[in-house]
RORO-117001 format. One line per field, with one value per residue (C-alpha): x, y negated, z negated; chain. Coordinates in steps of 0.2 Angstrom, whole numbers, always signed. Layout:
% RORO-117001
u	[X:...] .
v	[Y:...] .
w	[Z:...] .
chain	[A:...] .
***
This chain:
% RORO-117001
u	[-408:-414:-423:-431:-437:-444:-453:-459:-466:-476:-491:-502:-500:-519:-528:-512:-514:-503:-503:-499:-500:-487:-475:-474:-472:-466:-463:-471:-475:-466:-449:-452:-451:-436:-427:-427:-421:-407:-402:-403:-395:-378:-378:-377:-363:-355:-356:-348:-333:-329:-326:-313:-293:-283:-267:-248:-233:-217:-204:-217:-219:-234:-230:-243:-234:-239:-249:-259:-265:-271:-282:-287:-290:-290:-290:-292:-294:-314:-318:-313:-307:-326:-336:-325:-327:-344:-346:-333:-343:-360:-354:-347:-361:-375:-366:-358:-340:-329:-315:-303:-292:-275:-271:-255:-255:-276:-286:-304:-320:-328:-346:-345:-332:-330:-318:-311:-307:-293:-289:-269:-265:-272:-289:-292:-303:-311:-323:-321:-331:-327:-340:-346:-329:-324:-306:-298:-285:-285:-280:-274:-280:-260:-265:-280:-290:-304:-315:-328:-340:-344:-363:-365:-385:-391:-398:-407:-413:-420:-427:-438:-443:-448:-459:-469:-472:-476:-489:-496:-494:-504:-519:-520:-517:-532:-544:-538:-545:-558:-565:-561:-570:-586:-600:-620:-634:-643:-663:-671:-688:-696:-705:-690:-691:-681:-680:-662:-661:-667:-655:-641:-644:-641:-625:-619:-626:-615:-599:-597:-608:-606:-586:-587:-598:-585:-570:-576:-566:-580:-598:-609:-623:-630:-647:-659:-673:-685:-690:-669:-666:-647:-642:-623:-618:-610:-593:-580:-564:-562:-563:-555:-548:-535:-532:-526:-515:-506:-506:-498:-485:-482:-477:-467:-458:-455:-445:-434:-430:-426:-414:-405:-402:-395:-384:-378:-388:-398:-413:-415:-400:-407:-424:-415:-423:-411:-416:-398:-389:-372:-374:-380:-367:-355:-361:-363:-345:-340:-352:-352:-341:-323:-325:-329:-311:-303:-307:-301:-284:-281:-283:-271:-259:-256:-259:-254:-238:-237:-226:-209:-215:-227:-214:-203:-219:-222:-242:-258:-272:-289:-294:-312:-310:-316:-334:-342:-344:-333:-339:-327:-333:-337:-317:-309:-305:-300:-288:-281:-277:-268:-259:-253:-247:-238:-252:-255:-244:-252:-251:-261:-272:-279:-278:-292:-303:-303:-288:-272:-256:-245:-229:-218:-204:-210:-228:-223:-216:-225:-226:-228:-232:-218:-227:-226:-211:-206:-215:-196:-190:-204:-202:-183:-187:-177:-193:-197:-204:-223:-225] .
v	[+421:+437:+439:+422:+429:+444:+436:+424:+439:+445:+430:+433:+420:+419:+421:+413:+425:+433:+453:+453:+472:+473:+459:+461:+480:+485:+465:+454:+435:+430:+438:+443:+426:+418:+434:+434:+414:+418:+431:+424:+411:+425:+433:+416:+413:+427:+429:+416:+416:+435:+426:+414:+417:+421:+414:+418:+406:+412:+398:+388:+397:+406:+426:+441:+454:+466:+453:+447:+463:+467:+448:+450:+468:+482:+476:+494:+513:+511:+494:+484:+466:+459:+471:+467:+448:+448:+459:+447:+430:+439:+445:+426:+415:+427:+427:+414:+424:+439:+449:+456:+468:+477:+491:+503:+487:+486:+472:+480:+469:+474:+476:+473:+469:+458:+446:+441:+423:+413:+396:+397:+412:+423:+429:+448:+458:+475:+486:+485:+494:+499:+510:+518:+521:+513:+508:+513:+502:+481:+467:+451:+433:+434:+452:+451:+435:+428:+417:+406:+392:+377:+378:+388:+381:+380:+401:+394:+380:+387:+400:+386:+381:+399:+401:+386:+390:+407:+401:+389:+405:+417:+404:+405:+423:+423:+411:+418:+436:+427:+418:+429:+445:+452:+445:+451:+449:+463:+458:+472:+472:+469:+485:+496:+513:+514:+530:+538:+545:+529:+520:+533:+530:+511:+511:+525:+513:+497:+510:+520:+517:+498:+504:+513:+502:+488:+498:+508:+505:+506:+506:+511:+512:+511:+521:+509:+515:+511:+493:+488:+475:+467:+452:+448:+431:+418:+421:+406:+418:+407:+391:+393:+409:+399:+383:+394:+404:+385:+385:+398:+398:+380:+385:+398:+387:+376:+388:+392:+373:+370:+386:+381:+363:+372:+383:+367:+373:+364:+371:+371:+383:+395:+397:+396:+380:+374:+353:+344:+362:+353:+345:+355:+366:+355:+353:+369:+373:+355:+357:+374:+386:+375:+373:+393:+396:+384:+394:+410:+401:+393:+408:+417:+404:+403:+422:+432:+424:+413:+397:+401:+408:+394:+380:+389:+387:+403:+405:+408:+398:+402:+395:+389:+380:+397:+399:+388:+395:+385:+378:+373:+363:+351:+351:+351:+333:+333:+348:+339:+324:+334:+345:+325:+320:+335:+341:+359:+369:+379:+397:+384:+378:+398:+404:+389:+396:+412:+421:+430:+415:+422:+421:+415:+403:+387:+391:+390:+371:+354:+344:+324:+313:+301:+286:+290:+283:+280:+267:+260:+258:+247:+237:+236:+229:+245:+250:+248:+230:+232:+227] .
w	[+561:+563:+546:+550:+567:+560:+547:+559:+568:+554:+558:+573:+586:+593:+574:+565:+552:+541:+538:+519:+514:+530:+523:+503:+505:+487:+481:+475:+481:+465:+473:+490:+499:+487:+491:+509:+510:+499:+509:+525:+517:+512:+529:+537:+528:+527:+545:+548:+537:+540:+559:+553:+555:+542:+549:+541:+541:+536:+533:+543:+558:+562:+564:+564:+553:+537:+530:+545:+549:+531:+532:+548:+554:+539:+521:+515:+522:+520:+528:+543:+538:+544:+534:+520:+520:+522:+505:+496:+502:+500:+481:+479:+485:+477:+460:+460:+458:+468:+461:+474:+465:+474:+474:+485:+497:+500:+493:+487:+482:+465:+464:+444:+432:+414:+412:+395:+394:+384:+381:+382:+393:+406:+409:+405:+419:+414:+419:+435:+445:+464:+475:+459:+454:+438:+436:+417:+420:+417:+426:+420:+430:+439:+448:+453:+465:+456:+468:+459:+468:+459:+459:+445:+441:+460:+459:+442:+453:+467:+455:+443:+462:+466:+450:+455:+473:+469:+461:+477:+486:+478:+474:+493:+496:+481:+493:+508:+504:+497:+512:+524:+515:+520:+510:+509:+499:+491:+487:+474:+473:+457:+456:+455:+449:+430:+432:+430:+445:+454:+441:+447:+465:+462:+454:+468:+483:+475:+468:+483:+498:+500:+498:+512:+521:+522:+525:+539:+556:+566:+566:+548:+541:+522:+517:+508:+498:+486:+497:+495:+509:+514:+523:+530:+526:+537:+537:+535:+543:+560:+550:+532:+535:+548:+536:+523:+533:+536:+519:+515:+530:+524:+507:+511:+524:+511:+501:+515:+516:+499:+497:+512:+505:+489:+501:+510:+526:+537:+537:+556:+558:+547:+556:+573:+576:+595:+592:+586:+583:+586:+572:+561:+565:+561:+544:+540:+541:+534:+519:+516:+526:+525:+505:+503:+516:+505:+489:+497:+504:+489:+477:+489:+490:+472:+468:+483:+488:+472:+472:+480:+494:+497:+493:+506:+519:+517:+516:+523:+530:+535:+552:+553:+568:+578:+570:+584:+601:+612:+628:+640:+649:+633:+626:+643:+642:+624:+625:+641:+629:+614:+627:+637:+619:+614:+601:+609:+621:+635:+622:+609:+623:+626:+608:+604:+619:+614:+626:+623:+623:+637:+625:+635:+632:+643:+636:+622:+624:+621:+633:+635:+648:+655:+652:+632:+623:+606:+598:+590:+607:+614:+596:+600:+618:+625:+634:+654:+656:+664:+683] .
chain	[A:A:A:A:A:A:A:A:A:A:A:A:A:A:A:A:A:A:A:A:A:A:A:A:A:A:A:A:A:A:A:A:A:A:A:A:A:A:A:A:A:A:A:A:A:A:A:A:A:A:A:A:A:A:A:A:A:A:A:A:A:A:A:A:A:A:A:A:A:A:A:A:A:A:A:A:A:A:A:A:A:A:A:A:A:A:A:A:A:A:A:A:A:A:A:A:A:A:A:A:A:A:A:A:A:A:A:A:A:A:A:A:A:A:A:A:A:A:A:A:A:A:A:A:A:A:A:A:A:A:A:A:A:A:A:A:A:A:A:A:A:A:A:A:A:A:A:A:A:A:A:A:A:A:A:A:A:A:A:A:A:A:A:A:A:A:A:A:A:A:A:A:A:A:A:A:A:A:A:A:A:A:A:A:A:A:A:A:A:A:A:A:A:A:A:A:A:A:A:A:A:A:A:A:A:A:A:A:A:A:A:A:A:A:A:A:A:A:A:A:A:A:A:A:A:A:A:A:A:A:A:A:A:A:A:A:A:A:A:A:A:A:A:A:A:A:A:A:A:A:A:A:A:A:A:A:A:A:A:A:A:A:A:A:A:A:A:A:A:A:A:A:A:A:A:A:A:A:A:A:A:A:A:A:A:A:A:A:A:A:A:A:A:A:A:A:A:A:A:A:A:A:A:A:A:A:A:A:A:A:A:A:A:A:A:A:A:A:A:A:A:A:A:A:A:A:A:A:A:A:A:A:A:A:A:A:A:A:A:A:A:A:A:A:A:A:A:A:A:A:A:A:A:A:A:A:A:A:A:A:A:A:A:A:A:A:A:A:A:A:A:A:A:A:A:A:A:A:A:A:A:A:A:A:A:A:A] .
***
């Protein structure tokens, strides 16, 4: 959001004019523009899954030990658990891959590495490179968690997209300078002096005086000679100056619409855009934040506590249901029917607004209403008749 709104503020709202020198900086239109949607695209989410809850069962039950603490708060010495998944999802979704290695209990996030591939036994990784540091030692696929997204081509994508669009752009940063520039005429009478000092003196007045003319701040003046006469022409700025402005914000619009499709975003939740949010919320994190979660839960499952801890319902599961900003007001009635049917006991009830669970033994229980019975017994006839 907050890249969307800066660049937003870049265009002056009464001329609708865009201060490109201010914008490009040291990129070009080529890169600048594709850039910046991709990673709004990254920190959006990587925001979001760094808020998610990696929850740990042992033998079923959900306990906070060792291992929740290493997920959830401090997965190394140098970087709190939020810092730390934001690198790992930015590394994942910009590349396409992440590498988590471990090392004396901590879990690190690569910023390079090469991985040796085989058809029949486990991958090699090598070169692995951690905060300029570059491990001498390898790791094979079993020790290490490789995360990979299925949508290897979409960066190639949205780059062929890029090249085309760049173009659209700077053909109308082109005609925008163009139209909006200062134009005069310059009339030379026919009996000019061909002299070489009057020939000098006329390649100075159009080389340096006209230069300094037209990028004077406030008032100047040119000296004429030998019968030179200038005229200003019409300028086009409050007409075709503002059209191509539209342009180009249109264009580059369209870019952050088509990377946010590729990301499986809706493109009015990255430019902040407030109309049908709900929704779009909603498929943000069904479309593209749960499957990233599930790549990341999976790869630990199998990896991290492997299968006989995870047959034994030992594992872990990253909770999603927390990225969205709960209103109260709006899941009142719903929690009220999942705590009447025995689906959330009052600790659950304050966990899913956000609350410390009071612990206790009779919060702890679920709870039913009486007017519930098995369905067996109503089948059987044992039931209470209706009056």
């Amino acid at each position: 959001m907050v890249i969307w709104d800066w660049f937003k503020d870049q265009f002056d709202n009464e001329t609708n004019t865009l201060e490109l020198d201010v914008v490009l900086s040291s990129l070009s239109a080529e890169t600048f523009y594709m850039e910046l949607a991709v990673q709004a695209c990254i920190n959006l989410i990587a925001n979001a899954v760094s808020r998610a809850e990696f929850l740990t069962y042992e033998k079923g039950k959900n306990v906070k030990r060792d291992n929740y603490y290493l997920f959830n708060v401090e997965p190394n010495p140098n970087k709190s658990a939020s810092k730390f998944w934001r690198d790992v999802v930015g590394k994942l979704v910009r590349k396409n891959e992440a590498l988590i290695v471990q090392q004396k209990g901590c879990f690190y996030a690569a910023d390079s590495f090469s991985c040796k591939r085989f058809a029949f036994k486990e991958y090699i990784y090598d070169n692995i490179v951690i905060d300029n540091y570059e491990l001498k030692n390898t790791y094979n696929e079993s020790q290490v968690l490789h995360l990979e997204l299925h949508d290897a081509k979409i960066k190639k994508v949205i780059d062929k997209l890029n090249q085309s669009y760049a173009k659209l752009i700077t053909a109308s940063q082109d005609n925008y300078k163009k139209n909006n520039s200062r134009k005069i005429s310059v009339e030379i009478p026919t009996n000019y002096p061909e002299t070489e000092e009057a020939q000098q003196k006329l390649k100075d007045l159009f080389t340096n005086k006209f230069k300094d003319f037209f990028d004077a701040d406030g008032g100047a003046v040119i000296p004429l000679y030998n019968g030179i006469e200038i005229e200003e022409l019409e300028s086009n700025i409050g007409i075709k100056g503002a059209t191509e402005n539209k342009e180009i914000r249109s264009f580059i619009e369209d870019i952050f619409d088509f990377v946010a499709m590729g990301f499986q975003i809706s493109p009015k939740l990255l430019k902040g855009e407030v109309q049908d949010t709900q929704e779009a919320v909603n498929n943000f994190l069904t479309f593209c934040v749960n499957p990233i979660a599930e790549t990341i839960e999976d790869e630990t499952n199998r990896k991290y506590y492997g299968k006989k801890y995870y047959l034994n319902n030992t594992y872990l599961r990253v909770d999603t249901s927390n990225i969205k900003a709960v209103d109260i007001t709006k899941i009142a009635e719903s929690l009220d029917v999942l705590t009447r049917i025995g689906g959330y006991s009052i600790d659950d009830t304050l966990k899913k607004l956000g609350k410390e669970p009071l612990n206790t033994e009779w919060s702890k229980v679920h709870w039913m209403t009486k007017n519930y019975e098995p369905a067996k017994t109503r089948y059987e006839g044992g039931g209470e008749d209706e009056t």
